[in-house]
C-alpha positions as a Markdown table, in Angstrom:
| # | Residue | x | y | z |
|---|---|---|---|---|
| 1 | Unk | 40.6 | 8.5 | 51.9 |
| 2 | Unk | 41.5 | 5.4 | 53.1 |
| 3 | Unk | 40.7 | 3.5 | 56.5 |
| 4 | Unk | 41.6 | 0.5 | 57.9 |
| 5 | Unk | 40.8 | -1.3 | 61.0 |
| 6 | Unk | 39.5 | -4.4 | 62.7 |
| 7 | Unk | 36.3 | -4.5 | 60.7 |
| 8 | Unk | 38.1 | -4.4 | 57.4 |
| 9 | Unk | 38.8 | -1.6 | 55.2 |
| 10 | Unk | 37.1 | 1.2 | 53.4 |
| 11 | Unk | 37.9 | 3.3 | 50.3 |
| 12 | Unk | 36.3 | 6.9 | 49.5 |
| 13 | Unk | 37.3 | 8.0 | 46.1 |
| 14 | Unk | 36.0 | 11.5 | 43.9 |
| 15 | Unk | 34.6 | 14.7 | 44.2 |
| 16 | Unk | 31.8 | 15.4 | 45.5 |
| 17 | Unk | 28.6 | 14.7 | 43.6 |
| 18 | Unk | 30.2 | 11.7 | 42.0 |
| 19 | Unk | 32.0 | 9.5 | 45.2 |
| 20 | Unk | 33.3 | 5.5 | 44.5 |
| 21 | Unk | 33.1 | 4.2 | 48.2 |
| 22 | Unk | 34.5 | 0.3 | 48.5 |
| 23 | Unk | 33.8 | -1.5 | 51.8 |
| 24 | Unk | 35.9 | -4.4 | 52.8 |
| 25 | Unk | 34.7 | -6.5 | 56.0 |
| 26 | Unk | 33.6 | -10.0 | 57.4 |
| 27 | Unk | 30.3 | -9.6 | 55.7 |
| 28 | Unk | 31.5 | -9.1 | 52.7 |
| 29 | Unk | 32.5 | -6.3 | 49.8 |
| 30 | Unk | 30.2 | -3.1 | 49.4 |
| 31 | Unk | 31.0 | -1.1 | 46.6 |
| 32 | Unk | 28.7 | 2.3 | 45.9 |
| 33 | Unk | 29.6 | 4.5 | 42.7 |
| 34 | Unk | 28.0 | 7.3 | 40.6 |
| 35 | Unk | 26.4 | 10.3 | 40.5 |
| 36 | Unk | 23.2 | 11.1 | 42.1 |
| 37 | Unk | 19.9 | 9.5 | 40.2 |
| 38 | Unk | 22.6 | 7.1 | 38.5 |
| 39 | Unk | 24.1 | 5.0 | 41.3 |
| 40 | Unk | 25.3 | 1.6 | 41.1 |
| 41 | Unk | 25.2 | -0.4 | 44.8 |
| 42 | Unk | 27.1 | -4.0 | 44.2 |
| 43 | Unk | 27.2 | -5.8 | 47.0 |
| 44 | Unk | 28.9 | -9.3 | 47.5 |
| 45 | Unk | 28.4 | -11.6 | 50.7 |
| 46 | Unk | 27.6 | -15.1 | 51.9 |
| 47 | Unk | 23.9 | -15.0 | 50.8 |
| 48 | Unk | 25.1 | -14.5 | 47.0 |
| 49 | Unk | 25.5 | -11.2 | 44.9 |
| 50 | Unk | 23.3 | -8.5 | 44.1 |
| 51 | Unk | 23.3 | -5.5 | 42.1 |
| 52 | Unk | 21.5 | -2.6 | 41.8 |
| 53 | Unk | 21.5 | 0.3 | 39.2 |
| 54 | Unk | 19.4 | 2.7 | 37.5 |
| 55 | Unk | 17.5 | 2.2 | 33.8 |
| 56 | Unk | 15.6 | 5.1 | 32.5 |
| 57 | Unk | 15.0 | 6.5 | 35.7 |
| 58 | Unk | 13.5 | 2.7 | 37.3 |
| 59 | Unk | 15.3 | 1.0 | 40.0 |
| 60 | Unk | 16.9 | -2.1 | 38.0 |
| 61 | Unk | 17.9 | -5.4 | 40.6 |
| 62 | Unk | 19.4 | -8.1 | 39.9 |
| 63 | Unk | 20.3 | -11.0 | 42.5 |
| 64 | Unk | 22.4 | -14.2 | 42.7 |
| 65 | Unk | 22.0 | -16.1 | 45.4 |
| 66 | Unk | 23.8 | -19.7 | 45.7 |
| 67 | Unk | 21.2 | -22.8 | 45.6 |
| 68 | Unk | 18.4 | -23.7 | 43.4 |
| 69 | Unk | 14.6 | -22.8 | 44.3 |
| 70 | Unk | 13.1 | -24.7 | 46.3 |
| 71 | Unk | 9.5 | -23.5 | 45.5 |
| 72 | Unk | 9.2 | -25.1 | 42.4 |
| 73 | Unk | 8.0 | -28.6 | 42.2 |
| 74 | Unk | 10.6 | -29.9 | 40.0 |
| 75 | Unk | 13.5 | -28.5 | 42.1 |
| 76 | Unk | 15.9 | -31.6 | 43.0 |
| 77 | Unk | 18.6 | -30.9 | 46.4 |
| 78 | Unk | 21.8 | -31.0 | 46.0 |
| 79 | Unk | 24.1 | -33.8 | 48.5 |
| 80 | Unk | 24.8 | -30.7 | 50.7 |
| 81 | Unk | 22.1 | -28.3 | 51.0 |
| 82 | Unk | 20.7 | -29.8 | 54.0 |
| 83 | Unk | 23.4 | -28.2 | 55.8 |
| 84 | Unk | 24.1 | -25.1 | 53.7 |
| 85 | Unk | 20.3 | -23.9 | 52.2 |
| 86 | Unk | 19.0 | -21.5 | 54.7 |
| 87 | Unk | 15.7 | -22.7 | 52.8 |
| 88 | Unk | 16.0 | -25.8 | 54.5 |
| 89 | Unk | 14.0 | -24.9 | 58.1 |
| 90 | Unk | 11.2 | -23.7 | 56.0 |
| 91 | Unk | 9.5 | -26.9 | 55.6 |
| 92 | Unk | 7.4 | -28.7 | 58.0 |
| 93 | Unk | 4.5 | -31.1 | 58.7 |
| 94 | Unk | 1.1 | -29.9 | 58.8 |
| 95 | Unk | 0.5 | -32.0 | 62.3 |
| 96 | Unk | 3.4 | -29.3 | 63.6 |
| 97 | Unk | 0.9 | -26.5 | 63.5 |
| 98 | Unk | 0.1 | -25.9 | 67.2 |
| 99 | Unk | 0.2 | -23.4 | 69.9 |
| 100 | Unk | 3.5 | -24.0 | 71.7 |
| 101 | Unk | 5.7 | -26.0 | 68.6 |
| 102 | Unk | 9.2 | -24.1 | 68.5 |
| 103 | Unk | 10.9 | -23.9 | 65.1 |
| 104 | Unk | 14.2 | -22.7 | 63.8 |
| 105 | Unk | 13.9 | -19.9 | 61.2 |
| 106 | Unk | 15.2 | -17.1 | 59.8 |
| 107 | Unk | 13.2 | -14.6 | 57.9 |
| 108 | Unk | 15.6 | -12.5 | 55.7 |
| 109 | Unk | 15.7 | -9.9 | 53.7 |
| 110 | Unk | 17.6 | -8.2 | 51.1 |
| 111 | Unk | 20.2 | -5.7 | 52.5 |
| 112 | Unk | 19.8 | -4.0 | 48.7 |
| 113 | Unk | 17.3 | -2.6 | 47.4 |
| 114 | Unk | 14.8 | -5.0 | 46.0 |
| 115 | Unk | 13.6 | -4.8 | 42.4 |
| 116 | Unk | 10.2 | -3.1 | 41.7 |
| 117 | Unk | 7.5 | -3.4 | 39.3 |
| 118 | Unk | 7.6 | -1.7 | 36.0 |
| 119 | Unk | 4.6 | -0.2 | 35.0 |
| 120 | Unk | 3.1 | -2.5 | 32.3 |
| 121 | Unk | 3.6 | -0.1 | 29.3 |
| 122 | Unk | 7.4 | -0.1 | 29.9 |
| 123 | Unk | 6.9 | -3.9 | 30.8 |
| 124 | Unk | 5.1 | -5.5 | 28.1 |
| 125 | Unk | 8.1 | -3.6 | 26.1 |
| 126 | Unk | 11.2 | -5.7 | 26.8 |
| 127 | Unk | 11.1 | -8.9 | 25.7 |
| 128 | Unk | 10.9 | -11.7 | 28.1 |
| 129 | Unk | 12.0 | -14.9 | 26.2 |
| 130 | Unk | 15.3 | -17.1 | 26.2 |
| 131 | Unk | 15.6 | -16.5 | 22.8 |
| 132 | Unk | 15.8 | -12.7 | 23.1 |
| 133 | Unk | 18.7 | -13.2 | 26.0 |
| 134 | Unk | 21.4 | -11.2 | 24.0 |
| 135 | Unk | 18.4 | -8.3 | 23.5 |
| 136 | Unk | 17.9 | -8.5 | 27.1 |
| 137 | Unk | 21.7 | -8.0 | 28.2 |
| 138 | Unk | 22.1 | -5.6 | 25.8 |
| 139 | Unk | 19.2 | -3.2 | 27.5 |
| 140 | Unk | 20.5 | -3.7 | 30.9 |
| 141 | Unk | 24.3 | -3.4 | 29.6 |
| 142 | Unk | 24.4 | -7.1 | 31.3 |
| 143 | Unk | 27.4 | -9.7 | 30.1 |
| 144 | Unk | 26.1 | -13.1 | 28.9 |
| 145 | Unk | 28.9 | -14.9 | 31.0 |
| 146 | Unk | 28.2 | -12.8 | 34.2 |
| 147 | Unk | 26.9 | -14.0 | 37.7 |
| 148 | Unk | 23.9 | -11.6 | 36.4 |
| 149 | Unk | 23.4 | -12.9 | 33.1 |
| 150 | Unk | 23.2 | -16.7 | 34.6 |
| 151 | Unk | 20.7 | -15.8 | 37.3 |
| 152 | Unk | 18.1 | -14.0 | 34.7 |
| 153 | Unk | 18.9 | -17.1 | 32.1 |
| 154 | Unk | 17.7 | -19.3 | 34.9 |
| 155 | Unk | 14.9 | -17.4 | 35.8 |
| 156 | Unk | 13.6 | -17.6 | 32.5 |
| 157 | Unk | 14.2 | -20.9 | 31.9 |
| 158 | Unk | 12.2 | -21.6 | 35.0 |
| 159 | Unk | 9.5 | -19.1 | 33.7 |
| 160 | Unk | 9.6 | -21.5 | 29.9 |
| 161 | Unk | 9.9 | -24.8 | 31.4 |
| 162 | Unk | 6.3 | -27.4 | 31.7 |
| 163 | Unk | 5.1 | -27.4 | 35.4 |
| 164 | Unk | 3.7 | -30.6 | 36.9 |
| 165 | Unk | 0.5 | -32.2 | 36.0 |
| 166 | Unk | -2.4 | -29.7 | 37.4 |
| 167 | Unk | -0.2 | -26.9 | 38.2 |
| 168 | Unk | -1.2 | -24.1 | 36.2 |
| 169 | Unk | 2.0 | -21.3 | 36.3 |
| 170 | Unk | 2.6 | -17.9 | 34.5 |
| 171 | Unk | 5.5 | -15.4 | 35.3 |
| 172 | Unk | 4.1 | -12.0 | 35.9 |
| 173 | Unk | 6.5 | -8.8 | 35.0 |
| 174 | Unk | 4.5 | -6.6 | 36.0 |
| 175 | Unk | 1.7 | -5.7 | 38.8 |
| 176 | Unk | -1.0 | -5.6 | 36.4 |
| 177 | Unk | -0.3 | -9.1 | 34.7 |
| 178 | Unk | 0.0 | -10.8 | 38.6 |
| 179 | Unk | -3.3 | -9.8 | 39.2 |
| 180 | Unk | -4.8 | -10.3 | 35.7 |
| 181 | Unk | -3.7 | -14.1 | 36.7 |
| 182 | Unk | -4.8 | -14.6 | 39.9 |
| 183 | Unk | -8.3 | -13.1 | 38.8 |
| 184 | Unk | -8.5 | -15.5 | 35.7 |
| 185 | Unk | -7.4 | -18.4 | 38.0 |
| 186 | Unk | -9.8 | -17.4 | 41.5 |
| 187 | Unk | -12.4 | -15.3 | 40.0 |
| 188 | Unk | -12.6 | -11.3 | 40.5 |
| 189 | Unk | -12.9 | -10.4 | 44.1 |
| 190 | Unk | -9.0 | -11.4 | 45.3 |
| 191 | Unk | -7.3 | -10.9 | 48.6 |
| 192 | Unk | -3.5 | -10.5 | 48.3 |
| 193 | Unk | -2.0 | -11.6 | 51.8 |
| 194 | Unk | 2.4 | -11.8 | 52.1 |
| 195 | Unk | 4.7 | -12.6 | 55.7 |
| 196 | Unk | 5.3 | -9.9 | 57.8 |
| 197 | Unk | 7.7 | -9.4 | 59.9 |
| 198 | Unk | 8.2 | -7.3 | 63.2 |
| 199 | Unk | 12.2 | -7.2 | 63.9 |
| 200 | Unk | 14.0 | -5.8 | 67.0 |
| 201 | Unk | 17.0 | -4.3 | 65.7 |
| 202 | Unk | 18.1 | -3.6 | 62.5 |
| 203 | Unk | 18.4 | -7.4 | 61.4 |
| 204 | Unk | 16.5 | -10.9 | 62.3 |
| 205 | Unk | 18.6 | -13.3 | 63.0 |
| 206 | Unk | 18.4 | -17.0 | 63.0 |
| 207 | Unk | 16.7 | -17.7 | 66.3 |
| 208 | Unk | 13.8 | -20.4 | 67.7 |
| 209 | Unk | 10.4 | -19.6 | 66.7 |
| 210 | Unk | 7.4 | -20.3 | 69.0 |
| 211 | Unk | 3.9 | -20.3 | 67.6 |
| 212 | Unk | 1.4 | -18.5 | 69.1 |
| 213 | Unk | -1.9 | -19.6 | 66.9 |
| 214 | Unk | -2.1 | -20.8 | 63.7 |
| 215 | Unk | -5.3 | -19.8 | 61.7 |
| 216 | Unk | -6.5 | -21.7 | 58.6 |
| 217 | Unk | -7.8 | -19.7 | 56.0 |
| 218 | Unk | -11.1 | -20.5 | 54.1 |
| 219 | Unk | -10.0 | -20.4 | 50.5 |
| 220 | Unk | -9.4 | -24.1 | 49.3 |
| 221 | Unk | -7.5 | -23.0 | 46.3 |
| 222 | Unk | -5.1 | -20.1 | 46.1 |
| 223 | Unk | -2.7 | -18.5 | 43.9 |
| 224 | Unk | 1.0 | -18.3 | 45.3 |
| 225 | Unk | 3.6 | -16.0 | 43.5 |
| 226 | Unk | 7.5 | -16.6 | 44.4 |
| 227 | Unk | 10.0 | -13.5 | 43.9 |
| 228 | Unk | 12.3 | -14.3 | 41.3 |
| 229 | Unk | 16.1 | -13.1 | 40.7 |
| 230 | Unk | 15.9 | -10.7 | 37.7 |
| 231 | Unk | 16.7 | -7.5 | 36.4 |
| 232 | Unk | 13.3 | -6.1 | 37.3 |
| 233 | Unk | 10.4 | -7.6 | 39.9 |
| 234 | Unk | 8.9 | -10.7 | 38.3 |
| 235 | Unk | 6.8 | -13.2 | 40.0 |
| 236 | Unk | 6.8 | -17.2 | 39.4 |
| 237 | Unk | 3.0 | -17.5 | 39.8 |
| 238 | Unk | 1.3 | -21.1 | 40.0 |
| 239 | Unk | -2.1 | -22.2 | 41.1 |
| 240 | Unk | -2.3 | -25.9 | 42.1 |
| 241 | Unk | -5.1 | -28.1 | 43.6 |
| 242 | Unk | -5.2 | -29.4 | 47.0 |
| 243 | Unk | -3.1 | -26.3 | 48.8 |
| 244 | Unk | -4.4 | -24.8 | 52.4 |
| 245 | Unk | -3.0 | -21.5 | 53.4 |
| 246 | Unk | -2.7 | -20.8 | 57.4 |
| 247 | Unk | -1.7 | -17.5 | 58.5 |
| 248 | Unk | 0.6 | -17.9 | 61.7 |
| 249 | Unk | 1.5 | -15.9 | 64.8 |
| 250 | Unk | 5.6 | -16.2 | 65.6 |
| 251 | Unk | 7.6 | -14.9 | 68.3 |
| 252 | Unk | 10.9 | -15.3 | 68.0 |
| 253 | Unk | 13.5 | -15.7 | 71.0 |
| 254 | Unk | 15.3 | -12.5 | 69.8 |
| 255 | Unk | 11.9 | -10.3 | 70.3 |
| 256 | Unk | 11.2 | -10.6 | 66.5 |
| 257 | Unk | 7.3 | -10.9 | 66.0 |
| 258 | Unk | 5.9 | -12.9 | 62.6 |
| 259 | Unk | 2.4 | -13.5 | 61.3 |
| 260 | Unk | 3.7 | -15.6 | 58.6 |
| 261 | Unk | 1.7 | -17.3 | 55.7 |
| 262 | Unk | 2.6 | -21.1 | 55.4 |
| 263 | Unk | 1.1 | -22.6 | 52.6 |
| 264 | Unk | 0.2 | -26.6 | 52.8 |
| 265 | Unk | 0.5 | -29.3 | 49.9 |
| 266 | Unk | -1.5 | -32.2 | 50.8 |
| 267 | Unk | -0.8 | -34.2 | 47.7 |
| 268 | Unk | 3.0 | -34.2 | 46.3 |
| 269 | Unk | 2.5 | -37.2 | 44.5 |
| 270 | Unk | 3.6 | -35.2 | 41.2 |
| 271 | Unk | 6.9 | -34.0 | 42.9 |
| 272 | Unk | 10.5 | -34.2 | 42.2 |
| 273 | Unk | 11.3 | -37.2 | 44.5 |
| 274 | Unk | 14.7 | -35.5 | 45.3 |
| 275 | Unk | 13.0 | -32.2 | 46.8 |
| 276 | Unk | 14.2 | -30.7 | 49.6 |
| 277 | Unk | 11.1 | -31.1 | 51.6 |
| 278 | Unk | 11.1 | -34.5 | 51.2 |
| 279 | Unk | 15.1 | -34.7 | 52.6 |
| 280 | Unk | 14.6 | -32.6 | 55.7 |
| 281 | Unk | 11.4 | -34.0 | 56.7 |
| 282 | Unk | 12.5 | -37.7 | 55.7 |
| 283 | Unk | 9.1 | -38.7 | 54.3 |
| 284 | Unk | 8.2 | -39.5 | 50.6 |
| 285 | Unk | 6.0 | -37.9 | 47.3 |
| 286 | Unk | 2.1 | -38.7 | 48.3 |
| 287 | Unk | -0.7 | -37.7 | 50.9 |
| 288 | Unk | 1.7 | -36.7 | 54.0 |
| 289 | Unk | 0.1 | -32.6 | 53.9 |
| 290 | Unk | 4.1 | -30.8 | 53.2 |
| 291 | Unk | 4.1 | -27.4 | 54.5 |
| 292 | Unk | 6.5 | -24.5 | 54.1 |
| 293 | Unk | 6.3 | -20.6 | 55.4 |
| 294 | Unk | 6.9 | -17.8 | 52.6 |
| 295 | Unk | 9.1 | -15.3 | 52.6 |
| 296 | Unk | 8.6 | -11.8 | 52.4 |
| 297 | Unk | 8.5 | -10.8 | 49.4 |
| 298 | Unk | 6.3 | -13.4 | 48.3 |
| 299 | Unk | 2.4 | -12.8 | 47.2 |
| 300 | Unk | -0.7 | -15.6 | 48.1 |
| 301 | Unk | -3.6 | -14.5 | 46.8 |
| 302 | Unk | -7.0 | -16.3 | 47.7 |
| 303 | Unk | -10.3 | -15.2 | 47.2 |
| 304 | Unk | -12.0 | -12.7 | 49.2 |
């Protein structure tokens, strides 16, 4: 079966039990294949690629998305993300965190399914090293010069490289290792607290942002963990000195409600000069408090 129309095109393809569908349109391509319990969703738009199949019986992700990350503290911007990195509106001043400031943001979030935790056991299994990449793409049945293979070599070359002086940073692949971290790093009563998001709709769009209240949290120190691009959930952990977290109340001019966790640096004196922070909020690597709100899929944990 074949359609086409306005919106694009669409393919259906097999019998039933085992159906290709192919979806053409402004948003992108959408291409859906296999049997029940071993599907393969690819989809391919303007916020990058992503894949998603099945390995023995887990849900296996993998996502490219243009840009580099602009959580770590090494990251450097590129001439034109300032215009193109939807990351861009994250960042703020901590003076800006008052009833009544308006912000432009847009909370996103994965139209695949995202990648879940393996359970340890199965974890611990696969080996999680650069050296071991051609092991790794041979257990996913990934190719070395794919859009895939790229994003999970970067990934772990993030996950191997030195952090900054006083940043102490692990990658966790697995639930249990996250919180073996955070517990080693803040002591054993934890409190894991992540953005949530309220949407009207199906979708949040870009839209301005009014804050509502802002609360700071106790905690003085405080583990943050960044969702990373891989074949499987795995966390870019890192504990650093002189953070405050705030939890904050958004309402967005859409309807969309947010009680979003921004997380404060007040000394970036160890930063990549070239970070995006410092472009969008013109100021320069010291004692000026840098702020940016996490996405959903990212963990805080602080002591409880």
């Amino acid at each position: 079966m074949v359609g086409v129309g306005k919106g694009g095109m669409a393919v259906d393809i097999g019998r039933s039990g085992k159906r290709t569908n192919v979806g053409v349109g402004v948003g992108g391509v959408g291409v859906h294949t296999g049997a029940p319990g071993e599907q393969t969703d690819v989809g391919v738009g303007r916020g990058g690629v992503g894949v998603h199949t099945i390995y023995n019986n887990i849900p296996v992700y993998v996502g490219l998305h243009p840009g580099s990350d602009p959580f770590s503290y090494v990251y450097a911007a590129s001439a034109d993300q300032l215009k193109d990195d939807p990351n861009v509106a994250l960042f703020f001043l901590e003076n800006n965190l008052h009833q009544g400031t308006e912000m432009k943001l847009h909370f996103t979030k994965d139209p695949i399914r995202k990648a879940t935790f393996l359970p340890r056991q199965i974890a611990d299994s696969i080996p999680f090293s650069s050296k071991k990449l051609p092991q790794i793409y041979n257990k996913f049945s990934i190719q070395s010069n794919s859009l895939e293979g790229e994003i999970m070599k970067e990934t772990l070359s993030q996950c191997e490289s030195k952090g900054i002086k006083g940043e102490e940073k692990y990658c966790a692949t697995s639930l249990e290792s996250m919180i073996d971290f955070s517990t080693a790093k803040l002591g054993k009563k934890v409190k894991a607290i992540s953005t949530e998001v309220h949407v009207k709709g199906k979708c949040s769009p870009l839209q301005k942002y009014t804050i509502k209240g802002a609360k700071k949290l106790v905690a003085d120190e405080a583990v943050v963990c960044h969702k990373k691009n891989y074949a499987y959930a795995v966390f870019y952990c890192h504990k650093t000195v002189s953070t405050k977290v705030y939890v904050v109340s958004l309402v967005g001019a859409h309807g969309t409600k947010a009680k979003a966790v921004a997380v404060c640096h007040t000394n970036t004196a160890k930063w990549n000069p070239k970070h995006l922070a410092f472009k969008v909020l013109k100021v320069k690597p010291g004692r000026v408090p840098v702020c940016h709100f996490l996405p959903e899929d990212h963990v805080v944990w602080i002591p409880n």
